[in-house]
N, C-alpha and C positions, 0 to 999 in steps of 0.2 A: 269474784276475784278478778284482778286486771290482766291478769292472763291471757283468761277465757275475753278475746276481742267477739268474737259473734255471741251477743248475750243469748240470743234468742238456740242458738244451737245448743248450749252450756246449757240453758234453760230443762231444753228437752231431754239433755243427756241424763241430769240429774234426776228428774224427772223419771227418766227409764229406772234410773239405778233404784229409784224408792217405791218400784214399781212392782220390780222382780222377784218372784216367789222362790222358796226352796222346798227339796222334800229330802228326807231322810233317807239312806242309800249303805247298805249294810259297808260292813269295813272302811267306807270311806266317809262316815259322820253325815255331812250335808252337800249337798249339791246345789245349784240352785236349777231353776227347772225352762225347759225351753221356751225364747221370749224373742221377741221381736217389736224394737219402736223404734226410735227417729235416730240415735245414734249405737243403738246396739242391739247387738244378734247373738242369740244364743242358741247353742246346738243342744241335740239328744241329750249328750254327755255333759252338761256344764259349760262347756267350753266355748269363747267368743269365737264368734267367725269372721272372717274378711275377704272383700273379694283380694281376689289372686291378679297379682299382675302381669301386663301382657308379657310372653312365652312362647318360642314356634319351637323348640325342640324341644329334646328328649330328657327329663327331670336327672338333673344328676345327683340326687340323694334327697333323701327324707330327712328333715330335721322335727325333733320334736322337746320342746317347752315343756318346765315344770317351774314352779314355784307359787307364789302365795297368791292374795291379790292386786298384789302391784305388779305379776306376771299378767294375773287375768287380765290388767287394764283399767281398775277402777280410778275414776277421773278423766278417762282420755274415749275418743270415738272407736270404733272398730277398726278404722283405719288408721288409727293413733296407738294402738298397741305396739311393745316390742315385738312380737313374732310378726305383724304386719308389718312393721316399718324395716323388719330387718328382712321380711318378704321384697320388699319393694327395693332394698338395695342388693337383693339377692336373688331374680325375678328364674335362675338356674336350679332353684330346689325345691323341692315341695316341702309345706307347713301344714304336718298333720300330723292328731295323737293319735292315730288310726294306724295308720302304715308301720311295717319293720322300719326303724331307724337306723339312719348313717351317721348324723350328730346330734350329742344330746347336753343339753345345757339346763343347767340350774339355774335359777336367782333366788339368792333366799338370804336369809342373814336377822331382817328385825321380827319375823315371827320367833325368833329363839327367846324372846320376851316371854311367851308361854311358860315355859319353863320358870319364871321370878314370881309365878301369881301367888299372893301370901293364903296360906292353908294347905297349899300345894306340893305333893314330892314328889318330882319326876315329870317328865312329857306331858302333858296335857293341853286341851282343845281351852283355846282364845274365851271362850264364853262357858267353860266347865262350872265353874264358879256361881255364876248368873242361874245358870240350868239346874243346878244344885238348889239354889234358894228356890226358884220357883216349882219345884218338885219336891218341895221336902215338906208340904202341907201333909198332917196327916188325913188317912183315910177312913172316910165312916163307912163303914160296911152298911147301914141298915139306912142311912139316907144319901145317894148319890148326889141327888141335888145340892145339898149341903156341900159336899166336896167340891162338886164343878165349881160353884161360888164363891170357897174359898180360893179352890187354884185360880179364880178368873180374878179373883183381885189382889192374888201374890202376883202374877202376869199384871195387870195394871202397873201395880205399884213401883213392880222390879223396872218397867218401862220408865215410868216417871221416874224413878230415881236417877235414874241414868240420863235424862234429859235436865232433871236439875243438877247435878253434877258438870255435866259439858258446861251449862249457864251460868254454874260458880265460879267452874276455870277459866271461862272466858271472863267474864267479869274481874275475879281479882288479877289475872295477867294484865287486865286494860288498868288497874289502878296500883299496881307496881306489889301485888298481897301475893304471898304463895300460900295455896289453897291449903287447909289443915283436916280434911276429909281423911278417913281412914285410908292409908295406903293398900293399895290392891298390890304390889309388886314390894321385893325385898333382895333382889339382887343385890343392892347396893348395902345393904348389910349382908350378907348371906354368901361366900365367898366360896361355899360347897356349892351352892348352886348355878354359879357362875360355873364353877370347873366343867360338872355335867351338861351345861348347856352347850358348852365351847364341843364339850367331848362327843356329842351327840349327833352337834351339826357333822363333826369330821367323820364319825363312823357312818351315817347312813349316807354322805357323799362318798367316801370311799366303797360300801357296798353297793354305791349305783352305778357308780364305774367300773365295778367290777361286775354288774351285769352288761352294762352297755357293752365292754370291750368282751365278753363273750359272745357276743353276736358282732364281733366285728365294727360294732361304733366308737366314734370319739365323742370321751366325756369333756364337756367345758363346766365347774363349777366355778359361779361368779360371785363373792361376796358384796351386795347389795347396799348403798346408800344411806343414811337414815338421817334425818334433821338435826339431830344430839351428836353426831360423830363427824371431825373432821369441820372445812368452811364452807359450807353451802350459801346459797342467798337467802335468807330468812324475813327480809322484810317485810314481806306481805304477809306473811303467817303467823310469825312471830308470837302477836295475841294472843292464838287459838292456841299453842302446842303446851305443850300438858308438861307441867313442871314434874311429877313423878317421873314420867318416862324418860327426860333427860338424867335425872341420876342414876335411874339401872343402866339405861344404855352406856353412857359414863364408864360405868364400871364392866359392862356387857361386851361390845361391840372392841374394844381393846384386847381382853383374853377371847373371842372369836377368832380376831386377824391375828393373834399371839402363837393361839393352836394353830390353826391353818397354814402361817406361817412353816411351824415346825415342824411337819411333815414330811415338810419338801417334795411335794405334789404339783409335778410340772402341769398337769392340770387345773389348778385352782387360782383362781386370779381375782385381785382385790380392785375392784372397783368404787370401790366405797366411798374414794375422792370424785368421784367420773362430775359430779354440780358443785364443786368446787371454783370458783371462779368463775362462770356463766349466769345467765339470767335467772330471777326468779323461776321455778317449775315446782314446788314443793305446795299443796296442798292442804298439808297437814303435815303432820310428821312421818311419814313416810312414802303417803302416793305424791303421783306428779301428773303436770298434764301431758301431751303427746308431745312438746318439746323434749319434755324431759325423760319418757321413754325413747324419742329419737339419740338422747346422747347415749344413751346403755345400747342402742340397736349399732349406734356407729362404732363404741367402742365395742362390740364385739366381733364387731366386721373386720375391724384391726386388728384384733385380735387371730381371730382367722387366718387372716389374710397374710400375715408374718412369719417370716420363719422363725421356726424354734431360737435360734440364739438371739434375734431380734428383739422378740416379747419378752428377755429377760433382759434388756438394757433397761437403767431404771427411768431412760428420758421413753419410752413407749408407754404410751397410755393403757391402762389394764394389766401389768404388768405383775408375773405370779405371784402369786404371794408366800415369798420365801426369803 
């Protein structure tokens, strides 16, 4: 992508990222597991590292980051992460998931897709579906070997599929076809499942705020970006982005910012415009490179940085969503 100006960096990032193993981690599904190459580091816990920038006094609060993989950083270096970038314009707090927290921020918003996978009711893991096929080979009790063979080539298969699928959509997006492959998502018929998505995000943001502000933190929840919502730059992507997920999102990411809206939660701020008129940064339909976490690092510093009746002018960028 023309983004990425140092090929050979971009080279090795990706590189890393096709690199990195995961293991299995009770309550929390998958982790992935600690690594270290050319543009990323990963700790005990999952989580990317970055150096810390220079600092001669005393940490005036802990900040600590949640959200999906477009928090983690996929597509951008270690030092190209929002929590780095917003380290580095904030060189006065520490950035750890370790420490009691003083501020705590979401991004979250296009995982709520989860929720649209067709066969599905209710909350469910990005890959539940996948994991179901390739586990649902039956078991021979009297010949193991058999088993392994069969599961090793529902795991084959379930891989290829998924590789001739991307190669469909790309393909027919480059010759103007929309793909006719079984829809995996049905939000966009499915108008229950839009509610509980929308309903979902706002309750378990509101009971995160309401642990944070028991311990004395400020919650920021940021409603996140996605290539299907609002005008982002699309023309380097364009090809690749996947005609299903524009129409759930369509119909998704609207009752998101609808609920959120309606709460009227001086905490919860819609950024969802934040690459709306700026350069390409969109990778895919939803990660970006480190530009494009630099614009979500800036608008939250804005965000911060404002007083209360400021960040609800609606000329303030990130401004609540309400």
């Amino acid at each position: 992508l023309p983004m990425y100006v140092d090929k050979d960096a971009s080279r090795a990032l990706f590189e890393d990222f096709h690199s990195i193993e995961y293991h299995y981690v009770p309550f929390l599904e998958w982790s992935r597991s600690p690594f270290r190459g050319r543009g990323t580091t990963i700790g005990e816990e999952g989580d990317r590292i970055h150096e810390d920038p220079p600092w001669d006094g005393e940490s005036q609060g802990v900040v600590r980051f949640f959200g999906g993989s477009t928090m983690w950083g996929t597509g951008a270096p270690d030092q190209g992460t929002i929590p780095a970038l917003f380290h580095e314009l904030n060189p006065q707090y520490t950035v750890s998931q370790d420490a009691p927290m003083d501020l705590v921020v979401f991004y979250e918003g296009v995982n709520e897709i989860t929720n649209c996978q067709v066969g599905e009711e209710g909350p469910t893991h990005a890959q539940v579906t996948g994991f179901r096929r390739m586990t649902d080979t039956p078991l021979v009790p009297d010949n193991s070997w058999d088993h392994l063979r069969a599961l090793g080539w529902s795991l084959l298969l379930a891989r290829t599929h998924e590789l001739g699928v991307a190669v469909k959509s790309r393909l027919s997006s480059e010759a103007g076809i929309e793909p006719s492959e079984t829809p995996r998502w049905d939000c966009d018929t499915n108008p229950e499942k839009v509610e509980a998505a929308a309903t979902i995000l706002l309750r378990n943001w509101e009971m995160a705020q309401a642990i944070a502000a028991s311990r004395g933190a400020r919650f920021v929840g940021l409603l996140q970006p996605v290539a299907h919502f609002g005008s982002p730059n699309l023309e380097v992507v364009q090809p690749i982005l996947r005609a299903d997920l524009r129409a759930n999102y369509a119909v998704l990411y609207p009752a998101l910012l609808e609920r959120l809206r309606s709460a009227g939660h001086e905490w919860i701020y819609d950024v969802s415009g934040a690459f709306d008129g700026v350069g390409p940064v969109l990778i895919d339909d939803f990660h970006v490179t480190e530009d494009g976490n630099r614009v979500i690092a800036e608008r939250l510093n804005t965000i911060l940085s404002a007083d209360s009746d400021s960040v609800g002018n609606p000329g303030v960028p990130g401004r609540p969503a309400r």
